[in-house]
HTML snippet that shows the backbone in 3Dmol.js (N, CA, C, O; Angstrom):
<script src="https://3Dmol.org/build/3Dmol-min.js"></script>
<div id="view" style="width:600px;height:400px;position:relative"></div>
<script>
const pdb = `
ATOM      1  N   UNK A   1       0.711 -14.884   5.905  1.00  0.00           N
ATOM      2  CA  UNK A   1       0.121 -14.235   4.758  1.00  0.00           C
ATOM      3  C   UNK A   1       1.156 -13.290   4.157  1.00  0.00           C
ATOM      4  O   UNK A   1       1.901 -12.707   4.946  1.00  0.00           O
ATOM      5  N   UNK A   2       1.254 -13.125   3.166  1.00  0.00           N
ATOM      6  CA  UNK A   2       1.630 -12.207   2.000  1.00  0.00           C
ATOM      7  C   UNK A   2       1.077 -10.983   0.891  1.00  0.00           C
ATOM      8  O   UNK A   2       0.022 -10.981   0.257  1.00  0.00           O
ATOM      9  N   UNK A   3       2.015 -10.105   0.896  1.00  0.00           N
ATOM     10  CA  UNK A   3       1.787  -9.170  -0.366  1.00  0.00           C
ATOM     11  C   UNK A   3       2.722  -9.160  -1.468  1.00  0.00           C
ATOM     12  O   UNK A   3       3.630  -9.983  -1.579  1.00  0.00           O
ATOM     13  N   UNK A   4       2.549  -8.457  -2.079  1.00  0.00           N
ATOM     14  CA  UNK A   4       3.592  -7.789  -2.930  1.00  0.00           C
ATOM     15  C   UNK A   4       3.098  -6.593  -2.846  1.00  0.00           C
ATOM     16  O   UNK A   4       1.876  -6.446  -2.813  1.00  0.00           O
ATOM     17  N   UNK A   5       4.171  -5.255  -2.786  1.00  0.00           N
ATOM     18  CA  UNK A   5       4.233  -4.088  -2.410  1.00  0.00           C
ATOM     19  C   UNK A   5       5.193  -3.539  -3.250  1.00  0.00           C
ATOM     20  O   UNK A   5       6.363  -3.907  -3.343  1.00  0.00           O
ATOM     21  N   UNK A   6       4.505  -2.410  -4.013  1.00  0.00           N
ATOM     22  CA  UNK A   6       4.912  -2.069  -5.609  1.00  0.00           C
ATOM     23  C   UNK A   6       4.942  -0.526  -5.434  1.00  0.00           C
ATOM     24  O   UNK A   6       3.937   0.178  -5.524  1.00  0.00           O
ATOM     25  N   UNK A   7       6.347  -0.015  -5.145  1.00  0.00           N
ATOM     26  CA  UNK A   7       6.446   1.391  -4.944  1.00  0.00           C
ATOM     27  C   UNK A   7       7.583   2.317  -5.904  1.00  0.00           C
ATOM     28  O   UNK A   7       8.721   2.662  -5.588  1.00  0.00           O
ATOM     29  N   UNK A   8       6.817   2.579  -7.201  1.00  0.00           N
ATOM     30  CA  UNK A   8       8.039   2.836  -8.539  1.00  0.00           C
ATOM     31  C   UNK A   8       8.374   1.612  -8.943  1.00  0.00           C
ATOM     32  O   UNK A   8       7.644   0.693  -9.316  1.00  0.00           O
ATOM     33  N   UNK A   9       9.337   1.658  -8.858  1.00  0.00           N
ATOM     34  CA  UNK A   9      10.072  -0.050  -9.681  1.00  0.00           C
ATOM     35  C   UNK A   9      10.230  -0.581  -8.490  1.00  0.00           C
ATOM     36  O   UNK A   9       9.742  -1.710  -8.443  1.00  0.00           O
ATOM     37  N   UNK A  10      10.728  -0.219  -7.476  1.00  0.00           N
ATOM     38  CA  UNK A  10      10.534  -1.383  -6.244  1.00  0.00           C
ATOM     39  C   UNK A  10       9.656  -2.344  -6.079  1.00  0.00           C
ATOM     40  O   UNK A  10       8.525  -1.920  -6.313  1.00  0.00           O
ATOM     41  N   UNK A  11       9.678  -3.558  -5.751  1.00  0.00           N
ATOM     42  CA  UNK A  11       8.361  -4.673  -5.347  1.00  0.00           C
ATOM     43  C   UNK A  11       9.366  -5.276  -4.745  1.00  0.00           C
ATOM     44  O   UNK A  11      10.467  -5.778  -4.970  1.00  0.00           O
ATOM     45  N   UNK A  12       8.276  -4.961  -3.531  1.00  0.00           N
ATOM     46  CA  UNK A  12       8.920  -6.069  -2.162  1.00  0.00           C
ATOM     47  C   UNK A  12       7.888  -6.856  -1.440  1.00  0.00           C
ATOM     48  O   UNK A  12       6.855  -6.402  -0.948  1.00  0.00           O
ATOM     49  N   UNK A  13       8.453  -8.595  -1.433  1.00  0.00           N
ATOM     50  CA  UNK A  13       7.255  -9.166  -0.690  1.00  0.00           C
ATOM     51  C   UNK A  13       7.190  -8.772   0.684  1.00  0.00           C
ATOM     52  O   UNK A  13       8.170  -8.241   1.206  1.00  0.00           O
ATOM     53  N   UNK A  14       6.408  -8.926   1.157  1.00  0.00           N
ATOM     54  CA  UNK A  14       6.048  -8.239   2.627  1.00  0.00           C
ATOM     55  C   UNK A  14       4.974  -9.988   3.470  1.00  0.00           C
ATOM     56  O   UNK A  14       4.101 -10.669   2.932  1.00  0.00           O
ATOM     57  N   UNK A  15       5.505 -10.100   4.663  1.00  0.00           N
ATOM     58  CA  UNK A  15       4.544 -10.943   5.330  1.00  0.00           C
ATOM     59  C   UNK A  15       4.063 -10.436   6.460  1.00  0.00           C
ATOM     60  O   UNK A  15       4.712  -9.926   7.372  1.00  0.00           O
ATOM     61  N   UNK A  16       2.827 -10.597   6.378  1.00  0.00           N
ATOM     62  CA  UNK A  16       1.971  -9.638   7.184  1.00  0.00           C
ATOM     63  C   UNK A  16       0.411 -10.576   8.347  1.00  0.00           C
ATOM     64  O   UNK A  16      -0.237 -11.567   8.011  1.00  0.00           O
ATOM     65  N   UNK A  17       0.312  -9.949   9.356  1.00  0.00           N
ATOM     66  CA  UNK A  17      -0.714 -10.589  10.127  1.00  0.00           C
ATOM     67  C   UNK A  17      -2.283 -10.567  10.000  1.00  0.00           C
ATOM     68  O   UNK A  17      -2.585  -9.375   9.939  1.00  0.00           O
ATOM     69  N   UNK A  18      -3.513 -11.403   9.925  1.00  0.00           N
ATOM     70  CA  UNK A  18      -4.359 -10.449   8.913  1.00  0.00           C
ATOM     71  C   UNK A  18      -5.122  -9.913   9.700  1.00  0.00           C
ATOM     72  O   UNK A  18      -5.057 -10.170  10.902  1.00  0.00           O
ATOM     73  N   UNK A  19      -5.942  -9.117   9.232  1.00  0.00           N
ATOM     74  CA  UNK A  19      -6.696  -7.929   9.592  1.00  0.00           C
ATOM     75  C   UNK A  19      -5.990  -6.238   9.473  1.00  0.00           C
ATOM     76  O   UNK A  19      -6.288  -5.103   9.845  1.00  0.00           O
ATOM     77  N   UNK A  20      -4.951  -6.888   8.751  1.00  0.00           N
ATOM     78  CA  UNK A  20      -3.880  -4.977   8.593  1.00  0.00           C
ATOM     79  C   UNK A  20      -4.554  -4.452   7.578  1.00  0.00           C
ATOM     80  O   UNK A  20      -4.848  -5.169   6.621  1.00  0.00           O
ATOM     81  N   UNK A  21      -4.889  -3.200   7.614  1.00  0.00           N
ATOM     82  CA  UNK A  21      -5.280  -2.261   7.276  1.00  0.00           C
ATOM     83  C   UNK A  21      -4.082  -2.035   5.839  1.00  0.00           C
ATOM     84  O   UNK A  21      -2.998  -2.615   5.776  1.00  0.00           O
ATOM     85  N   UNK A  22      -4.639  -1.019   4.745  1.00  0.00           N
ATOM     86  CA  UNK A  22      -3.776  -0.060   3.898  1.00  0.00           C
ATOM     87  C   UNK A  22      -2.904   1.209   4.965  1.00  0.00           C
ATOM     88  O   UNK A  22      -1.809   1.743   4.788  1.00  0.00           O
ATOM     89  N   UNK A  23      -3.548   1.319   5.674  1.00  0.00           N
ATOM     90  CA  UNK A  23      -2.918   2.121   6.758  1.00  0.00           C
ATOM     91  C   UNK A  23      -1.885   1.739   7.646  1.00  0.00           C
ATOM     92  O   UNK A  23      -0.953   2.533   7.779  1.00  0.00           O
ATOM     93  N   UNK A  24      -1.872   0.780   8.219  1.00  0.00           N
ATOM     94  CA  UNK A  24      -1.135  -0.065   9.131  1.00  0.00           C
ATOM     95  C   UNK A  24       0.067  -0.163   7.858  1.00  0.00           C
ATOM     96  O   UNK A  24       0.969   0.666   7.978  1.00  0.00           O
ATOM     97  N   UNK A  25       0.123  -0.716   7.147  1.00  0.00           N
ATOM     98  CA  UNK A  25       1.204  -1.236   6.275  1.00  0.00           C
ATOM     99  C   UNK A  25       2.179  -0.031   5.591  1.00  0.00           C
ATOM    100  O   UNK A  25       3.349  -0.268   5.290  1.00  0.00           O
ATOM    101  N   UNK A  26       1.421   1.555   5.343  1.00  0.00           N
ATOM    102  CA  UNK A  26       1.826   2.650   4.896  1.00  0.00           C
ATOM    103  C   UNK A  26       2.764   2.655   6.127  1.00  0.00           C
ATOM    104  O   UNK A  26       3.957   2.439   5.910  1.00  0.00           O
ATOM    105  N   UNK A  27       2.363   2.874   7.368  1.00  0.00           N
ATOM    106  CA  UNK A  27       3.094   3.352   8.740  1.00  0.00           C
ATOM    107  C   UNK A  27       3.928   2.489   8.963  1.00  0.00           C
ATOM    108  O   UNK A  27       4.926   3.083   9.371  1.00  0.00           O
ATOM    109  N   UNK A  28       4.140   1.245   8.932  1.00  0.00           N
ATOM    110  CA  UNK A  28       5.119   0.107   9.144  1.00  0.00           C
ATOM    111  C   UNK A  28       6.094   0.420   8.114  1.00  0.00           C
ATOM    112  O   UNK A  28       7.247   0.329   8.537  1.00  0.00           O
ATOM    113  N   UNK A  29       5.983   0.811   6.719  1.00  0.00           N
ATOM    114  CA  UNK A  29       7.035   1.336   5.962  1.00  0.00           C
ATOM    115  C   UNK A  29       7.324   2.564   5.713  1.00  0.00           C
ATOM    116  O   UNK A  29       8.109   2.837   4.804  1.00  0.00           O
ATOM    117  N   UNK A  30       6.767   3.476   6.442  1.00  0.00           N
ATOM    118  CA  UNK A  30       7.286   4.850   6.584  1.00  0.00           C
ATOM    119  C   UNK A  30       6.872   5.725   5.694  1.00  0.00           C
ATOM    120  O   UNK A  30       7.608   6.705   5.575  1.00  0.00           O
ATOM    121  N   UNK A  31       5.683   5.683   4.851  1.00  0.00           N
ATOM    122  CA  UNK A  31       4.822   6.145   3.552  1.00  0.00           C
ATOM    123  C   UNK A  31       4.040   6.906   4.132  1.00  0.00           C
ATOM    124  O   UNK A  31       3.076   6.419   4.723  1.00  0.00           O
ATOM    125  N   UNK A  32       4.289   8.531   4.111  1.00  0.00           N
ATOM    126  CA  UNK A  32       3.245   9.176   4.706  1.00  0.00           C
ATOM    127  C   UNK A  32       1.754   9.370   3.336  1.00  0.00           C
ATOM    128  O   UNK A  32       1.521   9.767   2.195  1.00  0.00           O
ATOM    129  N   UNK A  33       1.068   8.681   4.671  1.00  0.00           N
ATOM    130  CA  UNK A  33      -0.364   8.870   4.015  1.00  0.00           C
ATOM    131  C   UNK A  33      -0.892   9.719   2.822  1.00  0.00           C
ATOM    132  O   UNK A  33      -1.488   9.363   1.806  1.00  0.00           O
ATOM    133  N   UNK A  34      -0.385  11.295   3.368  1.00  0.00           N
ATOM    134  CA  UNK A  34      -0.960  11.943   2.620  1.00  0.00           C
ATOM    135  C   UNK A  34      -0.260  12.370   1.029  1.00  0.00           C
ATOM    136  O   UNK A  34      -0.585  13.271   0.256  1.00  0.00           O
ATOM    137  N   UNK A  35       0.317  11.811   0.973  1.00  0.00           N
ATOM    138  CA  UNK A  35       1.401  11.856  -0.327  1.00  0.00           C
ATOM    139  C   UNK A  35       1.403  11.031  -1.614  1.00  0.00           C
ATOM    140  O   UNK A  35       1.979  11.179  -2.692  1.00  0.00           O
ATOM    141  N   UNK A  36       0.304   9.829  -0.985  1.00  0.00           N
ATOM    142  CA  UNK A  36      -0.164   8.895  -1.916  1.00  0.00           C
ATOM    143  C   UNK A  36      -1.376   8.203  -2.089  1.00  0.00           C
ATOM    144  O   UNK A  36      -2.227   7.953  -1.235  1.00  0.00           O
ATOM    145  N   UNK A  37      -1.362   7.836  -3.645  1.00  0.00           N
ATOM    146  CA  UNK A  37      -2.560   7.261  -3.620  1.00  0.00           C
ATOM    147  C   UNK A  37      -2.314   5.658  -3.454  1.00  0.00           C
ATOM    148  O   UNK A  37      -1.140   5.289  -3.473  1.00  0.00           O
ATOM    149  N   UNK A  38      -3.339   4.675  -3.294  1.00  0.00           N
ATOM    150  CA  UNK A  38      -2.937   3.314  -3.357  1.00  0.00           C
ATOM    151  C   UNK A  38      -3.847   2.892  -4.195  1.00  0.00           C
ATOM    152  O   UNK A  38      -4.854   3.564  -4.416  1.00  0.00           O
ATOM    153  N   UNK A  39      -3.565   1.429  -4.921  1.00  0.00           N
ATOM    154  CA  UNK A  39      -4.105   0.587  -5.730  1.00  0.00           C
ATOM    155  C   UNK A  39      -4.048  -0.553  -5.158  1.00  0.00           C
ATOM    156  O   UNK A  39      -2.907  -0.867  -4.821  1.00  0.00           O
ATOM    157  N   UNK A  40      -5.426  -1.812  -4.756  1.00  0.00           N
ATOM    158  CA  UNK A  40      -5.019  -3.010  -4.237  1.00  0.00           C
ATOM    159  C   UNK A  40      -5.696  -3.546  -5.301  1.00  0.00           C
ATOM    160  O   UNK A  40      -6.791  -3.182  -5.730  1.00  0.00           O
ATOM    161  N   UNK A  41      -4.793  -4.680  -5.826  1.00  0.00           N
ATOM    162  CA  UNK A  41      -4.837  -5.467  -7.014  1.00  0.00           C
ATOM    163  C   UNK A  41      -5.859  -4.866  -8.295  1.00  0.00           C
ATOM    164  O   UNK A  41      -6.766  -5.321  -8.992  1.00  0.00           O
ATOM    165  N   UNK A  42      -4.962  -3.270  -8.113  1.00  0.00           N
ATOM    166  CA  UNK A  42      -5.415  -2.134  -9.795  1.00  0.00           C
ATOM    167  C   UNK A  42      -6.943  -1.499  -9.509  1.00  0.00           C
ATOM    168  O   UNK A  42      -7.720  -1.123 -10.386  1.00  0.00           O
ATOM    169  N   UNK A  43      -7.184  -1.472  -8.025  1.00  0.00           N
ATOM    170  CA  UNK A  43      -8.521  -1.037  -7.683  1.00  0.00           C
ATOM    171  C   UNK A  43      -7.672  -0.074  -6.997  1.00  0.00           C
ATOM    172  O   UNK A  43      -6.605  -0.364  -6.457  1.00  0.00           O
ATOM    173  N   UNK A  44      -8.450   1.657  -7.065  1.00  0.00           N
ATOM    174  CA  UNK A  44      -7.957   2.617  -6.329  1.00  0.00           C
ATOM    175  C   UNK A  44      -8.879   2.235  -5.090  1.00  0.00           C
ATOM    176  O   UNK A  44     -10.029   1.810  -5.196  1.00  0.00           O
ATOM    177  N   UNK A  45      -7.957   2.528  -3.481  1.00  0.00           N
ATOM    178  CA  UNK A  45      -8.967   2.182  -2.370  1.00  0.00           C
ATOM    179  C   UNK A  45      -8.358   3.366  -1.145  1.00  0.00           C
ATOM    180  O   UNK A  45      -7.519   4.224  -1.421  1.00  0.00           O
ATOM    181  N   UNK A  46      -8.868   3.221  -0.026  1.00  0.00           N
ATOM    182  CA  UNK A  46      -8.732   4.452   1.151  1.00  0.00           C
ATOM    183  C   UNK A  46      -7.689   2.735   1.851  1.00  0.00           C
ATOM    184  O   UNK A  46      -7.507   1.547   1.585  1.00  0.00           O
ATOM    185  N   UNK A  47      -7.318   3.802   2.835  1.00  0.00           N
ATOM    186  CA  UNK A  47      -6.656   3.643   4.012  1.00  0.00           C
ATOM    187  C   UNK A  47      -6.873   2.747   4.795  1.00  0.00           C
ATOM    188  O   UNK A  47      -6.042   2.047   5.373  1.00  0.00           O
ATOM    189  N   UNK A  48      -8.245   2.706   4.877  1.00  0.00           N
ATOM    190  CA  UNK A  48      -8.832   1.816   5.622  1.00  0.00           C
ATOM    191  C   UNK A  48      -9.516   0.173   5.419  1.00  0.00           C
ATOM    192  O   UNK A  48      -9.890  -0.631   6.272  1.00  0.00           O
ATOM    193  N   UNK A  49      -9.491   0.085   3.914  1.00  0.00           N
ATOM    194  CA  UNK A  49      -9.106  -1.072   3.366  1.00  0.00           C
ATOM    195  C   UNK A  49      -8.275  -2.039   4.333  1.00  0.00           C
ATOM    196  O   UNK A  49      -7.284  -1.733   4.997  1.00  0.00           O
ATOM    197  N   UNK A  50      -8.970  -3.387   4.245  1.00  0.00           N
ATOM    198  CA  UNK A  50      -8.048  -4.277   4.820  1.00  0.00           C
ATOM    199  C   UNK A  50      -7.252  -4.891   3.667  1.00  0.00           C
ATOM    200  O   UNK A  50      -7.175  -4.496   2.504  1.00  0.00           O
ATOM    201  N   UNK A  51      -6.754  -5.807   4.176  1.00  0.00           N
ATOM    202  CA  UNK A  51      -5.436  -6.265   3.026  1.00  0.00           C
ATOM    203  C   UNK A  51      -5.756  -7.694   2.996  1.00  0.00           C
ATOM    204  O   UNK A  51      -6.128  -8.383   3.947  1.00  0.00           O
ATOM    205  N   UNK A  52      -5.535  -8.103   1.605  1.00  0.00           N
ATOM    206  CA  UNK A  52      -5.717 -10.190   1.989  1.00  0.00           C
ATOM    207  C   UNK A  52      -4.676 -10.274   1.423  1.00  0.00           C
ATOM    208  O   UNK A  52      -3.963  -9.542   0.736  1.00  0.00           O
ATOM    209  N   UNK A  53      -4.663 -11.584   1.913  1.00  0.00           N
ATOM    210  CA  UNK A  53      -3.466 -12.652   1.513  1.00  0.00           C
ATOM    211  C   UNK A  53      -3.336 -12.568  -0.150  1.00  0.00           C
ATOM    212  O   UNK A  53      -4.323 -12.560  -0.885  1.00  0.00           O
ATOM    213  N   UNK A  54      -1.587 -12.489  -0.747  1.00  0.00           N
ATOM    214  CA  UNK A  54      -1.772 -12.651  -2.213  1.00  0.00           C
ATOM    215  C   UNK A  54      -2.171 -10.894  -2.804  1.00  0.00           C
ATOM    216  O   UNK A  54      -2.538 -10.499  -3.910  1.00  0.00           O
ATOM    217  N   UNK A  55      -2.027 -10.499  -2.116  1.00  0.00           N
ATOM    218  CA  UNK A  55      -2.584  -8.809  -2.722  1.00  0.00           C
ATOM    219  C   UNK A  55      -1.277  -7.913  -3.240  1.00  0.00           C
ATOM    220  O   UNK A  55      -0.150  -7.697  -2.795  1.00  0.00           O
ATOM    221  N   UNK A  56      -2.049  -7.500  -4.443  1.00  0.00           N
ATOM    222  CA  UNK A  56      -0.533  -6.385  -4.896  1.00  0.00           C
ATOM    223  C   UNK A  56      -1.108  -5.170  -4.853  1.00  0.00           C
ATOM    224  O   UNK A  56      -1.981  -4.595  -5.503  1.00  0.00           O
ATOM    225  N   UNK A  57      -0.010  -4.759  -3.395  1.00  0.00           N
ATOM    226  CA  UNK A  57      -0.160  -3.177  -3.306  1.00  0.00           C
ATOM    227  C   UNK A  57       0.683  -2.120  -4.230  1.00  0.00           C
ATOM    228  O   UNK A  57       1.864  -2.094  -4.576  1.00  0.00           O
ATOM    229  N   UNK A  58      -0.018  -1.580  -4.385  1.00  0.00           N
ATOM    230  CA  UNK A  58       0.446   0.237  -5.786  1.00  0.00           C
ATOM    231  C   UNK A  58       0.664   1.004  -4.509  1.00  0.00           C
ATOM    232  O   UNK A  58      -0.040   1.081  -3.502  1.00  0.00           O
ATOM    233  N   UNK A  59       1.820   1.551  -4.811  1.00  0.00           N
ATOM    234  CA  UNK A  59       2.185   2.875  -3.766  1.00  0.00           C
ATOM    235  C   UNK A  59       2.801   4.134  -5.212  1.00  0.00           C
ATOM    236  O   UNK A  59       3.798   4.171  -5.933  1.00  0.00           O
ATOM    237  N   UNK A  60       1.716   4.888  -5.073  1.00  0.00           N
ATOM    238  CA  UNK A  60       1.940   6.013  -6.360  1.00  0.00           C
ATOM    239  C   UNK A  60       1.587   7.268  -5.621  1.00  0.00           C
ATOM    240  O   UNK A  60       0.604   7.497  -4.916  1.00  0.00           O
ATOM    241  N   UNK A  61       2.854   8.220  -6.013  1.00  0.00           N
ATOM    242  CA  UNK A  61       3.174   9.383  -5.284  1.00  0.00           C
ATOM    243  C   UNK A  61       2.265  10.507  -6.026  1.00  0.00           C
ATOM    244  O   UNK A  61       2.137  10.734  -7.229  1.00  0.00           O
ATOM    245  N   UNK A  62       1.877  10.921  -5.278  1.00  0.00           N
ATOM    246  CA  UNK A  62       0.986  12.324  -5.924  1.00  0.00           C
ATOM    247  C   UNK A  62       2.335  13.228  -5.832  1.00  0.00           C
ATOM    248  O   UNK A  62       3.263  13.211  -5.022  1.00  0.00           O
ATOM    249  N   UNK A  63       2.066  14.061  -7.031  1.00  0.00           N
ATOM    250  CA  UNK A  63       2.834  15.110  -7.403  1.00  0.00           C
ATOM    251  C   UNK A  63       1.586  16.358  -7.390  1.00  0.00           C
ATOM    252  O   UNK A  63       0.422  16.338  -7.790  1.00  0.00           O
ATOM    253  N   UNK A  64       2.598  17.654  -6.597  1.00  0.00           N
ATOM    254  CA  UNK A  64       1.410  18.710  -6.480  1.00  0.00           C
ATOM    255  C   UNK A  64       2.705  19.697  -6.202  1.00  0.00           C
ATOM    256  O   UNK A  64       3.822  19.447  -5.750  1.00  0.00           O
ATOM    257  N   UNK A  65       2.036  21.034  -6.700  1.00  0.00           N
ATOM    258  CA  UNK A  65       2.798  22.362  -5.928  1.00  0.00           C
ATOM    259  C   UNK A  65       2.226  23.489  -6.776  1.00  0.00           C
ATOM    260  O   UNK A  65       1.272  23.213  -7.502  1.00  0.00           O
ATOM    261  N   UNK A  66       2.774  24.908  -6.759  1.00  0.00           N
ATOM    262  CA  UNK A  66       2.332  25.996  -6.812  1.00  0.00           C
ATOM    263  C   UNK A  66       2.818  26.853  -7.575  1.00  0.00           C
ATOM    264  O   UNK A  66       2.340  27.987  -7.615  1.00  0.00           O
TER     265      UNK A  66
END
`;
const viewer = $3Dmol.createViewer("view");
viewer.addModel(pdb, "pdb");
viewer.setStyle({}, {cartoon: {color: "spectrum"}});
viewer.zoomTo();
viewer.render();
</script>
């Protein structure tokens, strides 16, 4: 199985085992959780989302400070 994984202008296909989580896939590429939001195929979703085959993941950085 497959994604596409869309982080800024980056898109990288990714092959993946199923039942992975939005979570599992953040931690396998080193994306700390709390820093972003995700989009699976232009739907905002949590973490815990599983992933299917053919899915384009959004990795969009929250910007915040004081």
């Amino acid at each position: 199985m497959s994604i596409k994984l869309i982080n800024k202008e980056n898109v990288k296909e990714i092959e993946f085992e199923e039942n992975k989580t939005i979570e599992d896939l953040l931690k396998e590429e080193e994306i700390p959780i709390e820093t972003v939001v995700i989009k699976q195929n232009g739907e905002t979703v949590t973490e815990d989302e599983i992933i299917k085959d053919n899915d384009e993941i959004e990795v969009i950085k929250v910007i915040y400070g004081g």
